[in-house]
N, C-alpha and C positions, 0 to 999 in steps of 0.2 A: 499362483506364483510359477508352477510349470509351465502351465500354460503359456504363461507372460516368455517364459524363459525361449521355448520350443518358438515362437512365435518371432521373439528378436534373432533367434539362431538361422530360422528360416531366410528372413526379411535379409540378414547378412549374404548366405550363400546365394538369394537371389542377385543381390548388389554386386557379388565377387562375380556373379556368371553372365550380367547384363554388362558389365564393365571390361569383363576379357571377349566378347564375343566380337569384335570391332580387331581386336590385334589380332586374332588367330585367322583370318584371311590373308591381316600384312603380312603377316610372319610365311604362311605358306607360298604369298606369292614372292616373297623375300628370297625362300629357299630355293624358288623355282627359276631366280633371277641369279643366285651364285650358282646353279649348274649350269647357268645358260652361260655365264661369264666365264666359268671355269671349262669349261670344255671348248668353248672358244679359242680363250689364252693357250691352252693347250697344242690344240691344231694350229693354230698361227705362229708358237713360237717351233715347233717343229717345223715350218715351212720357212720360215724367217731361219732358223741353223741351216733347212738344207738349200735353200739359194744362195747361206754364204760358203756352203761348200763343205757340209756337212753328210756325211752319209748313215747317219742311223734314220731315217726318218722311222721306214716302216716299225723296226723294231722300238721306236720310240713310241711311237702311236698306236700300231695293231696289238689286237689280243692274240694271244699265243691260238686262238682257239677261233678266230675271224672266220667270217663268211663273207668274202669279196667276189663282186659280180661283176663281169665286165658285162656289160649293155651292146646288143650289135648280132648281126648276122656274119661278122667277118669268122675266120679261123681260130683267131685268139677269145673271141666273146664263150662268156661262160661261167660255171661257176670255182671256186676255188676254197676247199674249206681246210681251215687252219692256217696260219702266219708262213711256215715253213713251206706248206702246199701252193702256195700264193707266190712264195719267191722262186720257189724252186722251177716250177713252172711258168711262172705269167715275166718277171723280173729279170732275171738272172740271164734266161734267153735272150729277153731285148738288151738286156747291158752287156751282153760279152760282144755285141754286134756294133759298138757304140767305140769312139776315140776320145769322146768325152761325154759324159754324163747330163743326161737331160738335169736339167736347173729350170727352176721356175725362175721366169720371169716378170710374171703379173700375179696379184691374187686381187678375188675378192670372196669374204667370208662372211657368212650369215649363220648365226646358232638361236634353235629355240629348242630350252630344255635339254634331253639327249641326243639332240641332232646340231651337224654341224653341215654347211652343205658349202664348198670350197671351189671357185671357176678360176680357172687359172690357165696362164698360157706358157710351156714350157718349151726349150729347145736343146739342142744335141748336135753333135758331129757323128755320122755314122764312119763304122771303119775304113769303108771304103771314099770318105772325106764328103762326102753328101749329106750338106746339112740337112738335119729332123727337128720341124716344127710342127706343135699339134694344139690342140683347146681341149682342157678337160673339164670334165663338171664331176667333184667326186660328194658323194651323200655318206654322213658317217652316222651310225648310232651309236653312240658312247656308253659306255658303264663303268662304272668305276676310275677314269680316268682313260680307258682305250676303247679303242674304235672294235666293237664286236660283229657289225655290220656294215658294209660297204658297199654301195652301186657305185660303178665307175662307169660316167660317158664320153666319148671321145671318139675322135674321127680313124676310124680302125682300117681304112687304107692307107696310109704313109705309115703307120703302126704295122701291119701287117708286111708291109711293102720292105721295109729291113728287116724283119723276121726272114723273108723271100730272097730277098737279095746279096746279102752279104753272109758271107758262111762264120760260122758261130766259132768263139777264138776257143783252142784248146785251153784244159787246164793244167 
């Protein structure tokens, strides 16, 4: 009768482990499909705020604690570690030299998993009234809902070129 008992006990947990073995792939690739949508969403509607003229972007998106690269042989390429590090240097210089604020004008966004990878094409008025257009390709690694990683590509002479040319507005 044990026997009998230990035998149908088995023959069950076999059924319950043949019968979930089929969902725990969906489910994983499930989970792998809501970070890839959520981080998506994420970086798109922060770009979607700052084309309508929105300025938190970075601090919408970056980790307080980011590692942003700019990509490039120019003056500004490099690295940038932390949020504050990143604007205080790479950001803030180029916008005080600016009469209006680059805006994106185009996107196009691709995410798999914790990457989000975003080509866009933005423009600006420099202070000196010389429009700034440029092409960017930025690569983001997400966690938790912000960008802890970042490569930035983009064409770093007309970038560099208002760094260079227009003198940086007091504060």
């Amino acid at each position: 009768m044990m026997q009998s008992i230990l035998s149908l006990i088995r023959s069950a947990a076999l059924t319950v482990a043949l019968l979930t073995l089929p969902i725990l792939p969906t489910t994983q690739a499930q989970a792998s499909q809501d970070v890839t949508s959520r981080n998506k969403q994420i970086v798109t509607e922060a770009f979607d705020a700052w084309a309508a003229g929105g300025q938190s972007f970075f601090t919408d998106v970056l980790s307080p604690e980011v590692n942003w690269r700019i990509e490039g042989s120019g003056p500004s390429a490099g690295l940038f570690r932390g949020r504050e590090t990143f604007l205080e240097q790479a950001v803030r210089p180029f916008v005080s030299r600016l009469s209006k604020p680059v805006t994106p004008v185009s996107k196009k966004i691709w995410a798999d998993g914790d990457h989000v990878i975003i080509n866009w094409e933005g423009v600006a008025v420099a202070a000196d009234g010389v429009p700034y257009s440029n092409s960017y390709a930025w690569i983001f690694h997400m966690r938790d809902g912000k960008a802890v990683e970042v490569t930035a590509f983009l064409d770093l002479a007309p970038y560099d070129d208002v760094l260079r040319r227009v003198p940086a507005k007091s504060n």
